[in-house]
C-alpha positions in Angstrom: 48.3 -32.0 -6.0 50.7 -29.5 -7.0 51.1 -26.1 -4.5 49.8 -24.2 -7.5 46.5 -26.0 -7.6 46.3 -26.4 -4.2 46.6 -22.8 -3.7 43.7 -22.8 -6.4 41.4 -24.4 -4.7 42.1 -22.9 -1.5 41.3 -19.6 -3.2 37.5 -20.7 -4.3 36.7 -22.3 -1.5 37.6 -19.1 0.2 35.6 -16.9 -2.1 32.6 -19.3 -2.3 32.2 -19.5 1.8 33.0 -15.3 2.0 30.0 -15.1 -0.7 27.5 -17.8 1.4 28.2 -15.8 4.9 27.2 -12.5 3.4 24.2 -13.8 1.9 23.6 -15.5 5.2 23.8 -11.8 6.5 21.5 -10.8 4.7 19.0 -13.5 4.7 17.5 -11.2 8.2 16.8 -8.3 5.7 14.1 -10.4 4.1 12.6 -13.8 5.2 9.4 -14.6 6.7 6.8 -12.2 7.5 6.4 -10.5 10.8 3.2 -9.0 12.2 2.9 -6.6 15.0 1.0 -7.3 18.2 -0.1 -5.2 20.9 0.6 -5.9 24.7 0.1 -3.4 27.2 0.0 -0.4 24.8 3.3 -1.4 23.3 3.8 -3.3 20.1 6.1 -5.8 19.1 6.1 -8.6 16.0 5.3 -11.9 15.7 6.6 -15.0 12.8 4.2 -17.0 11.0 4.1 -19.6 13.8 2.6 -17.2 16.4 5.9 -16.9 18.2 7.6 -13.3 19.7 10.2 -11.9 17.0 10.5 -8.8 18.3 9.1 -8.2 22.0 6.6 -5.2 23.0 8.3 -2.4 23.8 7.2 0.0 20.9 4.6 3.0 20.9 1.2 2.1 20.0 0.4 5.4 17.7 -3.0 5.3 15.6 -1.7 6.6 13.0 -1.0 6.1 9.0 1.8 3.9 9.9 -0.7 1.8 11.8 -0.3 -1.3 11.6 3.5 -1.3 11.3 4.6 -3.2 8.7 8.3 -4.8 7.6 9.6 -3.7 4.0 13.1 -4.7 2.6 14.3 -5.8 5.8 12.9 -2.1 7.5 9.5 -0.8 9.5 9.3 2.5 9.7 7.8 2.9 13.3 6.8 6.1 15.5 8.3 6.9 18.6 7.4 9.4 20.5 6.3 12.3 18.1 9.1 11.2 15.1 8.9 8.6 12.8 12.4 5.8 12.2 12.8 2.3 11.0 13.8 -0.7 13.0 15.3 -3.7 11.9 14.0 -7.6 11.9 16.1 -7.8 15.6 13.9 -4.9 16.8 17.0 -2.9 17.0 16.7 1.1 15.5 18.5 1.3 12.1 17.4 4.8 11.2 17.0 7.3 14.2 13.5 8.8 14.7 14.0 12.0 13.2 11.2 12.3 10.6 7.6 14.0 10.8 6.4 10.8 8.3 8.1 8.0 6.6 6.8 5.3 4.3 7.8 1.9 3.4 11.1 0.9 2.0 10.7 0.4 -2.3 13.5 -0.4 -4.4 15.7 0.3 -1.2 14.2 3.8 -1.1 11.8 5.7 1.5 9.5 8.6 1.6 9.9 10.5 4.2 9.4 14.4 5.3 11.2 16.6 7.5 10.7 20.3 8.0 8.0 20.4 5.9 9.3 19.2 3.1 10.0 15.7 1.6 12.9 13.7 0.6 13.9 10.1 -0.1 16.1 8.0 2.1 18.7 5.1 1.8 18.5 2.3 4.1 21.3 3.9 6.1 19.0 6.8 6.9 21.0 9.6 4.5 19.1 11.1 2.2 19.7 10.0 -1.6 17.2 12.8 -2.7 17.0 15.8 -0.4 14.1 17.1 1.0 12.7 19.4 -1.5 8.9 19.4 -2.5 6.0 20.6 -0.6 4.4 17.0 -1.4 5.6 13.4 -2.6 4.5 10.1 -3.4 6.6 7.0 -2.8 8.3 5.4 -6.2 6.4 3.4 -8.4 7.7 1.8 -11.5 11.0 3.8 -11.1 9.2 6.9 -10.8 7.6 9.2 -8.2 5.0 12.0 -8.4 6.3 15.4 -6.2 4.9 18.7 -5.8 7.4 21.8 -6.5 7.2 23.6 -3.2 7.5 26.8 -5.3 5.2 26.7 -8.1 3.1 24.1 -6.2 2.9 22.1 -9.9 3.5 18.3 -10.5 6.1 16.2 -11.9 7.8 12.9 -12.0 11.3 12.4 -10.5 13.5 9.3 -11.0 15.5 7.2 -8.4 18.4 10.2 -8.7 15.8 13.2 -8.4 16.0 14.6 -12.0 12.9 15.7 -13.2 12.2 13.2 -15.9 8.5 14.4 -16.6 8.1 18.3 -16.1 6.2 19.6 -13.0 3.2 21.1 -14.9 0.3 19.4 -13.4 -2.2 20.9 -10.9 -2.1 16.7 -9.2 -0.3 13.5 -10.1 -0.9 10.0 -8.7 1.9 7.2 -8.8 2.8 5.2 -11.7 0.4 1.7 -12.0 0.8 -0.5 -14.9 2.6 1.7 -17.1 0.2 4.7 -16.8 -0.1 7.4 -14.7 -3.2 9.7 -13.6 -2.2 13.6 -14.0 -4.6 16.4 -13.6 -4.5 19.4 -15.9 -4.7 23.2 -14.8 -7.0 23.6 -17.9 -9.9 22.2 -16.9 -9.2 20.2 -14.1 -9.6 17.3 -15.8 -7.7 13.5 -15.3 -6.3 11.8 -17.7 -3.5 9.2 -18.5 0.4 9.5 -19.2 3.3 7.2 -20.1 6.7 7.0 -18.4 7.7 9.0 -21.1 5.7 12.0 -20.1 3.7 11.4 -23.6 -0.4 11.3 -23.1 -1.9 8.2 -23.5 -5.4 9.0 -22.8 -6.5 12.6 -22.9 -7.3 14.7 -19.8 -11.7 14.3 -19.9 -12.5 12.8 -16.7 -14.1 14.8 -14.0 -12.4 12.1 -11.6 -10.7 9.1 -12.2 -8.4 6.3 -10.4 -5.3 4.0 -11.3 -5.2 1.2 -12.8 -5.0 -1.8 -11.2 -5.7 -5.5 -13.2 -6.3 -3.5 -16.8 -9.2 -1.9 -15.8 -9.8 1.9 -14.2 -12.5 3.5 -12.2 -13.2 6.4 -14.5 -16.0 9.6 -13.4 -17.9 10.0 -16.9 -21.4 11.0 -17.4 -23.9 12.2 -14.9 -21.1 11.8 -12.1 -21.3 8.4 -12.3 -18.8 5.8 -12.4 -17.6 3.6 -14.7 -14.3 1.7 -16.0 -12.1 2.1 -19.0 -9.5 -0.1 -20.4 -5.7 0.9 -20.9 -6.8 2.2 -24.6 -9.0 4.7 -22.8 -11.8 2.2 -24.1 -14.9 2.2 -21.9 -15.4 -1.2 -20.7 -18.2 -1.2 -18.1 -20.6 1.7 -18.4 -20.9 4.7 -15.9 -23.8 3.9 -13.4 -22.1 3.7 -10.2 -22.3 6.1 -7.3 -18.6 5.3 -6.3 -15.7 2.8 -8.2 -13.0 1.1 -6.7 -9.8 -0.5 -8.0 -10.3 -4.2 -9.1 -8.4 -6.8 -6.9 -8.6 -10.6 -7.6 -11.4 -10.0 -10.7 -13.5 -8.2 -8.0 -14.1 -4.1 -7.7 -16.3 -2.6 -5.2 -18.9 -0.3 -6.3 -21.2 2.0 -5.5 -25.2 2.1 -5.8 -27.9 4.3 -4.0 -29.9 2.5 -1.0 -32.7 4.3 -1.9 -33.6 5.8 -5.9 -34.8 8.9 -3.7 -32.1 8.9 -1.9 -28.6 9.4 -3.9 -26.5 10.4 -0.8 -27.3 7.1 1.2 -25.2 4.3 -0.4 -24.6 0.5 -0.3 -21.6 -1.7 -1.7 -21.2 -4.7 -3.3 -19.2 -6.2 -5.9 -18.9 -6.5 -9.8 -17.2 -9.1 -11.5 -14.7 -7.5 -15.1 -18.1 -7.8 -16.9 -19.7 -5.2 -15.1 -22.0 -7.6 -13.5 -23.1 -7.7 -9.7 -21.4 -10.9 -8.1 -22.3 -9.6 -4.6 -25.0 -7.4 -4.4 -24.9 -4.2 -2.9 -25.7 -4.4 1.2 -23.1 -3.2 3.0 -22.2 0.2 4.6 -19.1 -0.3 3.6 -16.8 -2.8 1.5 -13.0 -3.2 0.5 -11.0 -4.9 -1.5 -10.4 -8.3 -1.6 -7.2 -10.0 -0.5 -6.4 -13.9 0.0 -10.0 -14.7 -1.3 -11.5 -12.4 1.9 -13.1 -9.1 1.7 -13.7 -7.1 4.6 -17.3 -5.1 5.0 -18.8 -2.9 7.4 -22.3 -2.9 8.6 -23.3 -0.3 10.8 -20.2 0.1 13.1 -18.4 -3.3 12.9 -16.1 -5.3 10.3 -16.4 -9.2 9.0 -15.4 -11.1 6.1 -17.2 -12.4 2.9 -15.7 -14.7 0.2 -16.2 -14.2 -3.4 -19.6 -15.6 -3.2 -20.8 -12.6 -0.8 -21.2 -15.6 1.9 -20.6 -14.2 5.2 -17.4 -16.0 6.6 -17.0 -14.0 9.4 -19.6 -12.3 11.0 -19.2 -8.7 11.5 -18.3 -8.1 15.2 -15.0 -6.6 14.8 -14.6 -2.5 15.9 -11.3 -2.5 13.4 -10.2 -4.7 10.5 -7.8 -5.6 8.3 -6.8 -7.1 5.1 -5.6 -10.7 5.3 -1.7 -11.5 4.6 -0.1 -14.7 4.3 -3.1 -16.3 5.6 -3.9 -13.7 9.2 -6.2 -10.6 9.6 -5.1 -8.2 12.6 -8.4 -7.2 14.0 -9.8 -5.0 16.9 -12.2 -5.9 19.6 -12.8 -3.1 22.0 -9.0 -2.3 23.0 -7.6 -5.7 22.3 -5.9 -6.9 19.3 -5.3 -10.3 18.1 -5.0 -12.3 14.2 -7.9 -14.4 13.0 -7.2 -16.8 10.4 -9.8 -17.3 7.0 -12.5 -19.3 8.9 -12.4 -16.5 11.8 -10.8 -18.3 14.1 -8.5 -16.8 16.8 -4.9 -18.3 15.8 -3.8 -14.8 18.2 -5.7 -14.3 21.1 -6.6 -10.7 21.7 -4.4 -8.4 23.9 -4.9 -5.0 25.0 
């Protein structure tokens, strides 16, 4: 081999094992999921196989940010009374200087300071400096903030220009190519594009994003129905209260007693409109994983999507299930229950 090839070949075997470390440096900014667990009033994370990622030495604050959760490689965490992110070593990337800090999207975060909110970089600088007197985090490229001075709403991009003017009295984030505005008019919701254009006129007394082609829309009467992405109304208003749909699945709504409008139950409708799990619960959520959690009286369980009781309802706090575990609360103690309900994470205070 000739000292020209060789030299060659020494080259792109260089380059290919430079390129195969950095993504092995970056490999901790993703991977598995971790979940927090509580010991002693601290919190730390676990892996999927139940074993310490990150040990418990973190505050225990029951707040938004509860239960802490990994995005992009980052957890936003509170310590003391300021929110920062740690890394997947448990090690602080971003020092706690923040009064609230979301999740990591698109390698941005929300987060406000004096009053005001910004967006961040993973480094902790801010990309978009802390401006409005209200923010949501980016959705589809876009986010929904509050001019501190005229209090109105617009839509920023991922470099802060104000792509759609701030001339609403509320916004909510981008969700399938549509987002909810509210008009100073008559305080009526409706529908716009990315483009700022309207795609279904301001008319609802309420309304909610949409989530699997379908949105919870107030029409008649104050009651609740769903229209389509044409502004097409798909199930009719009879419901007391309208939820998202998740999985095929929304929660609704109806009075416990016909006398008795402020005293509700929940259940479930199916896209058709049609009750799937009628409504007897105190409560109810969306599903996740095939498990829903409800509320009757003061404690949480499960049902599946046949409104079959999984997990019976002994649980002070719940939550959704992800990647197969539920965090959930018994007295002081928390541990993760898998589908069937089983401890997989024994409880600790």
């Amino acid at each position: 081999m000739s000292n020209l090839k060789l030299t060659r070949w020494l080259f792109v075997f260089l380059v290919v094992t430079i390129l195969a470390s950095c993504k092995m440096l970056e490999a901790p900014t993703t991977g598995e999921p971790l979940y927090p667990f509580v010991k002693d009033n601290q919190v730390g994370f676990i892996d999927k196989d139940l074993d310490t990622q990150i040990p418990a030495s973190f505050l225990l604050a029951n707040s938004q940010l509860w239960p802490y959760q990994f995005s992009e490689g980052l957890a936003a965490i509170q310590m003391n009374d300021k929110i920062g992110y740690i890394d997947r070593g448990g090690e602080i990337a971003i020092d706690p200087r923040f009064e609230y800090g979301s999740s990591f999207q698109d390698g941005l975060a929300l987060v406000r300071k004096n009053g005001r909110y910004g967006f961040i970089n993973r480094s902790g600088d801010f990309e978009i400096e802390p401006r409005f007197s209200r923010a949501k985090p980016f959705q589809e490229g876009l986010a929904a903030v509050r001019q501190a001075d005229t209090g109105s709403w617009g839509f920023i991009n991922t470099e802060g220009e104000m792509v759609i003017p701030a001339k609403y009295r509320s916004a909510k984030s981008f969700s399938q190519g549509l987002a909810l505005i509210q008009t100073y008019a008559h305080s009526e919701w409706g529908y716009i594009t990315p483009e700022g254009k309207t795609k279904i006129q301001p008319q609802y007394m309420n309304a909610k994003s949409f989530k699997e082609g379908f949105a919870p829309v107030q029409i008649g009467f104050k009651q609740w129905g769903y229209i389509n992405t044409n502004g097409a109304v798909i199930i009719q208003s009879q419901f007391l209260e309208a939820e998202p749909f998740s999985e095929q699945k929304a929660v609704v709504a109806m009075p416990a007693d016909p006398n008795n409008l402020d005293e509700k139950h929940y259940g479930y409708i199916n896209t058709q409109g049609k009750f799937i799990i009628k409504p007897k619960f105190d409560n109810a959520f969306a599903f996740h994983e095939n498990r829903a959690r409800v509320q009757m009286g003061s404690k949480f369980g499960y049902v599946n999507e046949n409104g079959k009781m999984v997990i019976e309802p002994i649980y002070d706090e719940a939550w959704n299930f992800h990647n197969g575990l539920a965090l959930v609360k018994l007295g002081q103690k928390y541990g993760y229950i898998n589908p069937q309900g089983i401890f997989v994470f024994e409880p600790l205070s």
